[in-house]
N, C-alpha and C positions, 0 to 999 in steps of 0.2 A: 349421630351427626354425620353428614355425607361429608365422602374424600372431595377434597376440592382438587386438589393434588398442587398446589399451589408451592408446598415445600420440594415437590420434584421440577420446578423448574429452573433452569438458569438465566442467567443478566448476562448479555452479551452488549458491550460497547459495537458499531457501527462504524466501517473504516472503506473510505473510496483507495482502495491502489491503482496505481496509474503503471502497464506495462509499454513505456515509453522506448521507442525504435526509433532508429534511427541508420541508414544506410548499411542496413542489414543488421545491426546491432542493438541489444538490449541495455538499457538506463540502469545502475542498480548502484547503491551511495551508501557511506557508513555515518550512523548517527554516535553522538557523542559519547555514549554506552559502548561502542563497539562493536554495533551489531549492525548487519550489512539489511539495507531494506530498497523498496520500490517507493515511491512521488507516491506523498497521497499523504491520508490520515484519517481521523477521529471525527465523525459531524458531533457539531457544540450542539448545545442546548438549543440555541435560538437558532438554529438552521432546520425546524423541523417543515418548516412549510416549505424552504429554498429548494428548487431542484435542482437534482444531481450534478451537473454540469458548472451549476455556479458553484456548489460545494471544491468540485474538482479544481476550476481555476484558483479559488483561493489556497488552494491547500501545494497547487505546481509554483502561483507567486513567491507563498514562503518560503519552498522548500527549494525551486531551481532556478528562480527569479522571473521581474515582471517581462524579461525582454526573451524571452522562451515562444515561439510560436509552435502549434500542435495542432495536427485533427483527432480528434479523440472519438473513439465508435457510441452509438446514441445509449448502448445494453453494457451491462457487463455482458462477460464473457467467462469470465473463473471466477467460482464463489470458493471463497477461502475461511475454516477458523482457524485460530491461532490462541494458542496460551503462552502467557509471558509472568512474569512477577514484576511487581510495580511497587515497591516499597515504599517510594513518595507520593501514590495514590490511596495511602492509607490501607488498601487492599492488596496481601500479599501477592495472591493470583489474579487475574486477571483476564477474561475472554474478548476474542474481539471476531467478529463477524466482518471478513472484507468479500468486495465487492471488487474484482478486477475487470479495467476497461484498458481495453489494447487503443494506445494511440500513436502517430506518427509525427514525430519533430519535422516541422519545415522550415525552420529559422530562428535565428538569436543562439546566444549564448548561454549553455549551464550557470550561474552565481549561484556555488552551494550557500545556503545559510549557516549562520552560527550555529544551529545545532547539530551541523552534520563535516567529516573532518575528510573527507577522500571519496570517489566517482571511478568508475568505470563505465567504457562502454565494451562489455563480452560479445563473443562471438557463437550466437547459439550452437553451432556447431558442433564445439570441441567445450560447451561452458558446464563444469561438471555443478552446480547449485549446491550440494551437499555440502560442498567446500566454503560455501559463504554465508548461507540461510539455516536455520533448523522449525521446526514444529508445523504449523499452517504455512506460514509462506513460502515453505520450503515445496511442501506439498503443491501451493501454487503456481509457481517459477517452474515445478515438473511439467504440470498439467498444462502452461502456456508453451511450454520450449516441444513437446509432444502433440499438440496441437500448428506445429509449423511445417 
């Protein structure tokens, strides 16, 4: 019987991050876990047809709220993986496949969501990432703040 190789592959979840700027400064928010992330998330099940763009405003309403205005670039720009554990996803580990789009705030106000508990805006400059991120996105937040 031929290898399919079907047991060598892995499942990666699907995630738009948003590297949100703003008068020189980068976006970056702690979720209710504790762990420091970028705007963005998970495409659902039923957003396979949607494109990217409307994924991304849904996912900046929840997270920074609906009165946020942005231009968001049309590509990504940093492709990121990430490993996390997720114990209430039934699955201890867990991969996620992001997709980072550099966008620019033009107006409104941040409104963290409930799931998230504290906001900064860093100064790429002097922003060490090691200090707030670990695994993919840490590696992402490098690759964008090196890229300026």
């Amino acid at each position: 019987m031929a290898d399919t190789g079907v047991e060598n592959k892995d499942t990666y979840y699907v995630a738009v991050k948003v590297f949100l700027e703003r008068e020189g400064k980068l976006f970056i928010f702690k979720d209710k876990f504790g762990m420091w992330d970028l705007p963005g998330g998970r495409i659902k099940k039923d957003e396979f047809e949607t494109p990217l763009p409307d994924i991304i405003a849904r996912k900046m309403r929840e997270e920074v709220g609906s009165g946020v205005q942005y231009d968001v670039e049309p590509q990504p720009s940093i492709l990121m993986r990430h490993e996390r554990v997720e114990v209430a996803s039934g699955s201890p580990r867990v991969r996620i496949f992001g997709l980072g789009f550099r966008a620019r705030m033009t107006g409104g106000e941040i409104q963290l969501s409930g799931s998230h508990t504290e906001s900064l805006w860093v100064d790429p400059r002097n922003f060490k990432p090691e200090d707030y991120f670990t695994g993919g996105w840490l590696a992402g937040v490098k690759e964008y703040l090196e890229s300026l």
